[in-house]
C-alpha positions in Angstrom: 0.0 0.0 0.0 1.2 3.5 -1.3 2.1 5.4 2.6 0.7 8.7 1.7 -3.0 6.6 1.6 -1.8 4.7 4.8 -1.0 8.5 6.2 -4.1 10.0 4.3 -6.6 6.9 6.4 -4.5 7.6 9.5 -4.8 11.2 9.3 -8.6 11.4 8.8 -9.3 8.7 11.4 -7.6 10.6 14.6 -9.0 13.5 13.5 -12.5 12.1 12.6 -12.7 10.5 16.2 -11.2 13.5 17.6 -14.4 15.6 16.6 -16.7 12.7 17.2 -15.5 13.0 21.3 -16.0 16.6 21.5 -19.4 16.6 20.2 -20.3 13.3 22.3 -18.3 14.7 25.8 -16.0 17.6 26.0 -18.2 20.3 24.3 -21.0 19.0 27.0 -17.9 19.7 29.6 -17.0 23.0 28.6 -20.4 24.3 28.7 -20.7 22.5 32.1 -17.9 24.9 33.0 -19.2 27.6 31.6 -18.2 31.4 34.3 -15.6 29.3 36.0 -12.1 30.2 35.9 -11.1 27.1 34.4 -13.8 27.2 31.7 -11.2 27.0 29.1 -11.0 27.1 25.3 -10.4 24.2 23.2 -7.3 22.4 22.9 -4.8 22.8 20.1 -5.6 19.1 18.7 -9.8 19.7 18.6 -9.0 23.2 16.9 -6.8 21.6 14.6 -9.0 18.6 14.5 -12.1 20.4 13.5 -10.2 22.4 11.2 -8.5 19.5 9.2 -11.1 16.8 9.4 -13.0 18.1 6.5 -10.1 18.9 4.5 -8.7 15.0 4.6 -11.7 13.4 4.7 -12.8 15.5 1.4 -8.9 14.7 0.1 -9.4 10.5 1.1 -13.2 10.7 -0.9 -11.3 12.3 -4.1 -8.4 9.8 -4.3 -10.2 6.7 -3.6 -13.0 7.2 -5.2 -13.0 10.2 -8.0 -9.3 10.6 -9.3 -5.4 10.0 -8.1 -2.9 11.6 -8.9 0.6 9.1 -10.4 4.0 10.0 -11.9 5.2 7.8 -14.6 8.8 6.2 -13.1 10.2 4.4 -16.1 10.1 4.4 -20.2 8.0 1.6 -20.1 4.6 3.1 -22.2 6.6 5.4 -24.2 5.7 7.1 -26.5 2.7 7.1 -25.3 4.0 8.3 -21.7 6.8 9.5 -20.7 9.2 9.2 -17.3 7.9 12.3 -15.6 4.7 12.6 -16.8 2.5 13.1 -14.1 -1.1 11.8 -14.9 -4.7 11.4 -13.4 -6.4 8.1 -12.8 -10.4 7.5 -13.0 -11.0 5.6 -9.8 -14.9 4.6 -10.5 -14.8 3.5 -14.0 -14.0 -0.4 -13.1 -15.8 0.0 -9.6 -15.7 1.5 -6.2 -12.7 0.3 -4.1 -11.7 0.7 -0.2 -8.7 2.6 0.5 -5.3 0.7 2.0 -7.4 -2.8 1.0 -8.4 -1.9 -2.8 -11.2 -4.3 -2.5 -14.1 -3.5 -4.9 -17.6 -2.8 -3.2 -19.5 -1.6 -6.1 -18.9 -2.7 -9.8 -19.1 -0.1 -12.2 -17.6 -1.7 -14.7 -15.0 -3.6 -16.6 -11.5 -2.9 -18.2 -11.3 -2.7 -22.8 -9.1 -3.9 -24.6 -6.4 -0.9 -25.0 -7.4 0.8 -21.8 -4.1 2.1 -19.7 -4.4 0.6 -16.6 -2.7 1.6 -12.9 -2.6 -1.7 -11.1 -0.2 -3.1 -8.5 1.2 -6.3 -9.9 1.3 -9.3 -8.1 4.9 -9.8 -7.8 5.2 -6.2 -6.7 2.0 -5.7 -4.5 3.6 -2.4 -2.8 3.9 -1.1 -6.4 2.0 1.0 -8.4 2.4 -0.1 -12.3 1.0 1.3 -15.7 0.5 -0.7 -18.8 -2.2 -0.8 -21.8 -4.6 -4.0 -21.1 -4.1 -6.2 -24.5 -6.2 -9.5 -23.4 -10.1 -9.9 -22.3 -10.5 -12.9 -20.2 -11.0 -16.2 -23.3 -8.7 -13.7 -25.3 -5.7 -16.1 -27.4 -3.0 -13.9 -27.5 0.3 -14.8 -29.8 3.6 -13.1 -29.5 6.3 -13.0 -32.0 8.8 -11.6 -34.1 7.5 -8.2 -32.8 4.3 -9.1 -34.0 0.7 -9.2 -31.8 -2.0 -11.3 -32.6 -5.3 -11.1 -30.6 -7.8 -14.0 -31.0 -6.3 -14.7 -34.7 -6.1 -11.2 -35.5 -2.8 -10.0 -36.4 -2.7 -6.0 -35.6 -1.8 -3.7 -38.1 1.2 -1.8 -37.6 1.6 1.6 -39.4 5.0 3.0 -39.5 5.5 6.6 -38.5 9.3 7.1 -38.8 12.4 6.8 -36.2 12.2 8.5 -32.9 14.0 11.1 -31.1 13.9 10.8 -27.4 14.4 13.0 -24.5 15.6 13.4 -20.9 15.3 10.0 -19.3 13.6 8.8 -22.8 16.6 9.2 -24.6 18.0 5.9 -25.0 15.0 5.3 -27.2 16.1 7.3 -29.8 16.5 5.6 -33.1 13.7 2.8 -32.2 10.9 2.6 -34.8 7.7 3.8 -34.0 4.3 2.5 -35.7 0.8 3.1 -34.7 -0.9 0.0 -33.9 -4.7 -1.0 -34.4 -5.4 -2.9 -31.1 -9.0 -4.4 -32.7 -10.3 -0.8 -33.5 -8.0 1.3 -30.6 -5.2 3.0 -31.9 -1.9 3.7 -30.3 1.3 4.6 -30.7 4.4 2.0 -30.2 8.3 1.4 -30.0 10.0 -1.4 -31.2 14.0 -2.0 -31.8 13.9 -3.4 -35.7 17.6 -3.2 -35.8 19.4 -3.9 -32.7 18.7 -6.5 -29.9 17.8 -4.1 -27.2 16.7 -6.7 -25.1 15.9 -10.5 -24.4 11.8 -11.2 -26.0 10.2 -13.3 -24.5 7.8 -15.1 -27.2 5.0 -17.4 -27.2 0.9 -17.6 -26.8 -1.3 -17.1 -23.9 -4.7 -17.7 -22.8 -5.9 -14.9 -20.6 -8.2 -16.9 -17.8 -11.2 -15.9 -16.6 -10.8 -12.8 -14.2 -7.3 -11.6 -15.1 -6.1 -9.8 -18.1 -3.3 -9.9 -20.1 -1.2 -6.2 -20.2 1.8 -5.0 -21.6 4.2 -1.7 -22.5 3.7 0.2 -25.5 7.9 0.5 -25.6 7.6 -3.0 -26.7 11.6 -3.9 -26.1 11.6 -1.8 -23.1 8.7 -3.3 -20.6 8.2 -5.6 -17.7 4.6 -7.2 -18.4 2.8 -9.8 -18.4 5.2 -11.4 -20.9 7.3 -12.0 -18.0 5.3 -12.3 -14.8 2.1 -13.4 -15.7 -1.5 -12.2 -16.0 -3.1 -9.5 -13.9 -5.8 -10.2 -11.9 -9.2 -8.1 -11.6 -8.7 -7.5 -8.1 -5.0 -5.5 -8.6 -6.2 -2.9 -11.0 -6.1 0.5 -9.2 -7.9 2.8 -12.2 -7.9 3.8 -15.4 -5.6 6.3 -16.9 -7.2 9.1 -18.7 -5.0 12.7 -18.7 -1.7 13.9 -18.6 -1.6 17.2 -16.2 2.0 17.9 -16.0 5.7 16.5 -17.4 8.6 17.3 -15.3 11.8 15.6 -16.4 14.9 17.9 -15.8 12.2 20.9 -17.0 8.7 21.4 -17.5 7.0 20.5 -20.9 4.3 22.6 -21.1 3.3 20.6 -24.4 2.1 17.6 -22.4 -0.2 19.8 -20.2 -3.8 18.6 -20.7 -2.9 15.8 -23.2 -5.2 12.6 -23.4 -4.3 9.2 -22.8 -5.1 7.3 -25.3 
């Protein structure tokens, strides 16, 4: 679990109970009071108690349930995002989860194929990750030769030309990048057509019921479910959905606003 929820819960507990035992008791003893010397005023942790309650519990209400805020850590979804792209996740559009526990109490609905997920993987549960959902549950999906199939489908790849990377994205320059029909979704990819950037790892997959199968659009460049596995329902934190600022050695005021797609 991410600590600034833990803190957030934490935060808007003490103070929630705080307020609930000065209506219930110590407001009834200060009145009681009331003309003596010792009548008092309130004590620096109701005051601030009363004053911050709303504040966090308004805050915890937002993050779990409305939006989050994330920062992109790695290359992994380039071009598509970039490391210090700092986006905003839909937290209702799969379902209503509890804070700290992520467990889903009302179901809203379900992840498409080509939505960008934030989920914590299961080899990582402490982790937030971001990938583009490839495989429905029953989807067959084939990898090889840099070349996706989905349920017999092989995706279209349309080249747009080499590309010229930035800050942290840098070592990407002179990869290929195509844009890629995902069944009627398109996005933009990376691939190394010339050089082994890294170790593929091949083969076909049936995602099972209740889990999906997700991976990076910087194709050469991602830890997915290629390597670890398929992601289960219950992991996925929200759906992706805007790009409100990019900070990577400067600010990119280009990427302000921009839609994940």
């Amino acid at each position: 679990m991410g600590w600034i929820e833990l803190l957030l819960v934490g935060l808007t507990t003490f103070t929630g109970l705080v307020c609930l035992l000065d209506v219930l008791v110590l407001a009834k003893r200060r009145r009681a009071r009331e003309g003596l010397l010792d009548d008092g005023e309130e004590s620096l942790v109701i005051d601030y108690s009363k004053a911050l309650f709303p504040v966090l519990a308004l805050m915890l209400i937002l993050r779990s349930f409305i939006a989050e805020p994330f920062r992109i850590p790695s290359n992994s979804m380039m071009p598509t995002l970039l490391t210090g792209d700092f986006i905003l996740v839909n937290k209702f559009t799969y379902g209503l989860r509890l804070p700290i526990t992520n467990k889903k109490v009302v179901d809203l609905g379900e992840p498409q194929r080509g939505d960008v997920v934030v989920f914590r993987p299961p080899h990582h549960p402490n982790q937030d990750w971001i990938k583009r959902v490839i495989g429905l549950p029953g989807d067959h999906i084939g990898y090889h030769d840099n070349q996706l199939t989905v349920n017999g489908h092989v995706l279209r790849n349309f080249p747009i030309g080499m590309y010229q990377g930035t800050g942290n994205g840098a070592e990407m320059t002179g990869a290929e990048e195509f844009r890629e029909n995902l069944l009627g979704r398109e996005h933009s990819v990376l691939e190394r057509t010339n050089v082994a950037f890294r170790d593929q790892l091949e083969g076909d997959w049936v995602v099972p019921e209740g889990q999906y199968f997700v991976m990076g659009d910087n194709r050469d460049n991602s830890d997915d479910s290629r390597y670890w596995g398929f992601l289960p329902e219950r992991s996925l934190r929200g759906k992706a959905f805007l790009i409100w600022m990019n900070f990577d050695g400067g600010v990119d005021t280009g990427r302000l606003g921009t839609r994940i797609q």
